[in-house]
C-alpha positions in Angstrom: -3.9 2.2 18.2 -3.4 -1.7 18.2 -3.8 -3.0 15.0 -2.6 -6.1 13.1 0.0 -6.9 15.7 1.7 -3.4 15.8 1.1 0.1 16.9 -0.9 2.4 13.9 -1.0 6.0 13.5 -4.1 7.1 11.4 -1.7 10.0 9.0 1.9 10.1 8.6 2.8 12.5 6.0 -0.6 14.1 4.5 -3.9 14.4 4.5 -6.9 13.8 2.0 -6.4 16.3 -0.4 -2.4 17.7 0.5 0.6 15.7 -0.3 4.5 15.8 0.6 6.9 15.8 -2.9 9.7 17.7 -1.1 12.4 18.2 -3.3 11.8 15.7 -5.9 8.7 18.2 -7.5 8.9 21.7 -8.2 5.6 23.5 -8.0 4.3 27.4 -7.3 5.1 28.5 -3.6 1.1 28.7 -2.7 1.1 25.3 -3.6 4.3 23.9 -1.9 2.8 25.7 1.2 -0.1 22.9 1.8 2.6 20.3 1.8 2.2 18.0 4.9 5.6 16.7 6.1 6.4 15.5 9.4 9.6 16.4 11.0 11.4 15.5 14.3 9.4 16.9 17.2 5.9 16.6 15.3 3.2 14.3 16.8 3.5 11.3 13.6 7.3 11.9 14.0 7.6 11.3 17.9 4.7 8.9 17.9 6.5 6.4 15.7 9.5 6.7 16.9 8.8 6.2 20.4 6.9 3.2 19.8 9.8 1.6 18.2 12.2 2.1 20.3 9.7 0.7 23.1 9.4 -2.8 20.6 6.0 -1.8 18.9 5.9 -2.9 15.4 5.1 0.1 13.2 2.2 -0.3 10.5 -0.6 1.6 9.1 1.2 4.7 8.4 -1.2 6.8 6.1 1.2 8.5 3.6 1.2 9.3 -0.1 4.6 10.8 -1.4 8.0 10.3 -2.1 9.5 12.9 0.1 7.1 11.5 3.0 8.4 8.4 2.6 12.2 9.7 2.7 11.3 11.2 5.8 9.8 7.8 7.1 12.8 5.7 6.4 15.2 8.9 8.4 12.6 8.4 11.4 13.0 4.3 11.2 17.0 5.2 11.2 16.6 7.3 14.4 14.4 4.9 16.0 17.3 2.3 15.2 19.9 4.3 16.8 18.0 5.5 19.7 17.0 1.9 20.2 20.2 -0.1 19.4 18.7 -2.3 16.9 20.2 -4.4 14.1 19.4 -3.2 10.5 18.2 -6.9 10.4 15.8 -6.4 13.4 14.2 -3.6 11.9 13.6 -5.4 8.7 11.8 -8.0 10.6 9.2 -5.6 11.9 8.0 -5.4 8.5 6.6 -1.9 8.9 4.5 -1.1 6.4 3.0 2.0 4.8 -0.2 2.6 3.3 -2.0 4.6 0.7 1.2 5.3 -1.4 -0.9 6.9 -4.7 2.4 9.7 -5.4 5.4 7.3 -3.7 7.2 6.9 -7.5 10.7 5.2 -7.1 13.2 7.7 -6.4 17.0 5.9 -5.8 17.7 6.8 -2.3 13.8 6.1 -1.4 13.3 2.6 -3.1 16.8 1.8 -1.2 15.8 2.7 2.0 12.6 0.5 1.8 14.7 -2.1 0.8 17.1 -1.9 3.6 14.2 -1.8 6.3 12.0 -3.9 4.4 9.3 -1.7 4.6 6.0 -3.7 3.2 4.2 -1.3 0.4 0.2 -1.3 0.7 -2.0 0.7 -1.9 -5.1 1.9 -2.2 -6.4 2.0 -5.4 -9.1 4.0 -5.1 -7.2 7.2 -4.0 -6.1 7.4 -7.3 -9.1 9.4 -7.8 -7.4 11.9 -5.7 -4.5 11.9 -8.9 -6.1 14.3 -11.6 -6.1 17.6 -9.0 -2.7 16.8 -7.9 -1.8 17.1 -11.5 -3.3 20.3 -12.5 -1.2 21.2 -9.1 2.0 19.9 -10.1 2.1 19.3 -13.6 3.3 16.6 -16.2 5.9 15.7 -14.1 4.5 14.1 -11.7 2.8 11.6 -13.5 5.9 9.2 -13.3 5.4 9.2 -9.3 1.9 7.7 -9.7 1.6 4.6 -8.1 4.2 2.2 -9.8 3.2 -1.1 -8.6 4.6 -3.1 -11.3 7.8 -0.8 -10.7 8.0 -1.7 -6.9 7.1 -5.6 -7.3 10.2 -5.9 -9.9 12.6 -4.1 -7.5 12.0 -7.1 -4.7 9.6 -4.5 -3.0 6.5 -6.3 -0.9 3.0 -5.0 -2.6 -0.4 -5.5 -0.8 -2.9 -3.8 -1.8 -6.4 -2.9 0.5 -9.8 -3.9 -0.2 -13.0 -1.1 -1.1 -14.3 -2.2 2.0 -15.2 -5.8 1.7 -14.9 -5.5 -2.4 -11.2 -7.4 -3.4 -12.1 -7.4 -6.5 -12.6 -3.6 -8.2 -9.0 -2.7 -6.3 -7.9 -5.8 -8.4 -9.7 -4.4 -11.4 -7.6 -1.2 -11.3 -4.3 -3.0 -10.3 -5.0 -4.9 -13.9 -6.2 -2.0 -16.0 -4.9 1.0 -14.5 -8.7 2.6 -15.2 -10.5 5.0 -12.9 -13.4 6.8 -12.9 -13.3 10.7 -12.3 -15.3 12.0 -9.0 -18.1 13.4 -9.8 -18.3 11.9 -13.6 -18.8 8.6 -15.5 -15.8 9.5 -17.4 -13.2 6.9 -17.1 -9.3 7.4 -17.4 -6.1 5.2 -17.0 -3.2 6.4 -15.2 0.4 5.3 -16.1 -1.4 1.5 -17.9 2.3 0.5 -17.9 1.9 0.4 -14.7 -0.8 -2.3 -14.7 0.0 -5.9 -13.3 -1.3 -9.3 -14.4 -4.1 -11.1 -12.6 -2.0 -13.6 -10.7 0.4 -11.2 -9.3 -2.7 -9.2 -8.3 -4.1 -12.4 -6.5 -0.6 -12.8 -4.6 -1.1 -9.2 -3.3 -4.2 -10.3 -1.4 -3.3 -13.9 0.1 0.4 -14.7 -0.3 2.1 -11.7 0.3 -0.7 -10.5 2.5 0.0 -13.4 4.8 3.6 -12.0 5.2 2.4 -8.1 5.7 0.2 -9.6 8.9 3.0 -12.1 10.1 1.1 -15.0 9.4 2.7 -17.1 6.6 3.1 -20.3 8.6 -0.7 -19.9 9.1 -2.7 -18.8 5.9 -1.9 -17.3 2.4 -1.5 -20.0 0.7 -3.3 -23.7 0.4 -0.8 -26.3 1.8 -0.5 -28.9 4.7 0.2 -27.1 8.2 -2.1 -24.3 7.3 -5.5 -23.3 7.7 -8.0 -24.3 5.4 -9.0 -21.1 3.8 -10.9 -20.5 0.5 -13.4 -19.0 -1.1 -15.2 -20.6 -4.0 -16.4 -17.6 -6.8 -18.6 -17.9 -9.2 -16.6 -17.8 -12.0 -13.0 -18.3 -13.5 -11.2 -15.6 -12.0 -7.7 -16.5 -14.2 -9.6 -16.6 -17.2 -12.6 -14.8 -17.5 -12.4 -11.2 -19.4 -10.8 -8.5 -17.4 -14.0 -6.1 -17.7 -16.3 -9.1 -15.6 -13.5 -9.0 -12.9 -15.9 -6.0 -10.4 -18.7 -8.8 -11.2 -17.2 -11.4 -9.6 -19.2 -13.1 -6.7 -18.2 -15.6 -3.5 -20.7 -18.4 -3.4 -19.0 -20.6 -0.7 -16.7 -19.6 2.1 -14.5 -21.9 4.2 -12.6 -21.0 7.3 -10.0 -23.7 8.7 -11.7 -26.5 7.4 -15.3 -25.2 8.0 -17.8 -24.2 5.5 -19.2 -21.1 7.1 -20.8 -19.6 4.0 -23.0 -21.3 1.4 -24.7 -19.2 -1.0 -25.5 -21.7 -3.7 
């Protein structure tokens, strides 16, 4: 799959409702058993890898866990050595993983994304998925739940993707941590300190989204050089309350200069 300027495979470590903790979480052996992780010789393993050494970049990779995301960063390594690529060569692929909902910042994971610079993107709304995984795995693996604030102090790159065309309720969990059960009005937050501000949230979706696609000299931020971008809401996004954040609304688009939406 072409996609974004690199090669995509749809899963990498686990499925909707299965993850892959490895070692880092004990649990019951029936439910270790349904762990998804990819090892050399397996289709996500071999697909990767082959594409790097052949000069795709990788991105897309649908994970969730820590121990998935060990085993990514021992695949990049291969692919480096099979390949004979620099460490800094890799890091400019800027491969970047998605989903992310159980990652958590184990040591020897949060170094290897920081040797390859591996971009982080999350989607919030998988952390719906969160409260079954818990009555799977217990307490302790609430510190593994999506630490985006964690991740963003570390240096670590942190996109996050949209509820289709909707920026703004992934932005709304991003600032308040708050979900809504399936199946149930009732609302929870998961890990709230956790939660980012606003502006950092904002960065996600242009600035540091620019980088994830390899466009930086081109959009993500408004400056001389670069296309003329925007969207006009309507509303204050920086200071409105948090809870009218899901109500906001675009009323004017431009695209390189050129209004091409105008819903006043």
């Amino acid at each position: 799959m072409l996609w974004l300027g690199g090669m995509a495979n749809e899963i990498w470590d686990a499925s909707d409702n299965e993850v892959c903790m490895g070692p880092d979480v004990s649990a019951p052996p029936e439910i270790k058993a349904r762990e998804r992780c990819p090892e050399p010789g397996s289709k996500p393993w071999e697909t990767y890898k082959t594409a790097i050494v052949h000069g795709w970049r990788p991105v897309q990779a649908h994970s969730t866990s820590s121990h998935g995301m060990r085993l990514y960063i021992q695949m990049l390594e291969e692919a480096r050595r099979e390949g004979n690529y620099s460490v800094e060569y890799m890091r400019g692929l800027r491969t970047a993983v998605e989903h992310n909902q159980l990652l958590g910042t184990p040591p020897d994971v949060m170094e290897g994304i920081k040797k390859f610079g591996i971009h982080l993107n999350v989607v919030t709304f998988r952390l719906r998925d969160i409260p079954w995984a818990l009555e799977d795995y217990g307490e302790q693996l609430r510190p593994f739940i999506m630490p985006v604030k964690s991740w963003i102090n570390q240096g670590i790159r942190v996109t996050f993707e949209a509820d289709g065309t909707d920026f703004w309720r992934p932005i709304y969990r991003l600032v308040t941590r708050e979900i809504t059960l399936v199946g149930s009005d009732e609302k929870i937050k998961l890990r709230p300190g956790e939660a980012i501000d606003r502006v950092t949230a904002l960065k996600m979706a242009t600035t540091w989204a620019s980088e994830y696609m390899l466009a930086e000299d081109t959009v993500g931020t408004l400056e001389p050089g670069k296309f003329a971008d925007f969207a006009v809401l309507d509303r204050d996004f920086f200071t409105i309350p948090v809870a009218e954040i899901p109500e906001l609304k675009v009323v004017m688009t431009g695209l390189a200069g050129e209004i091409v939406f105008d819903g006043r």
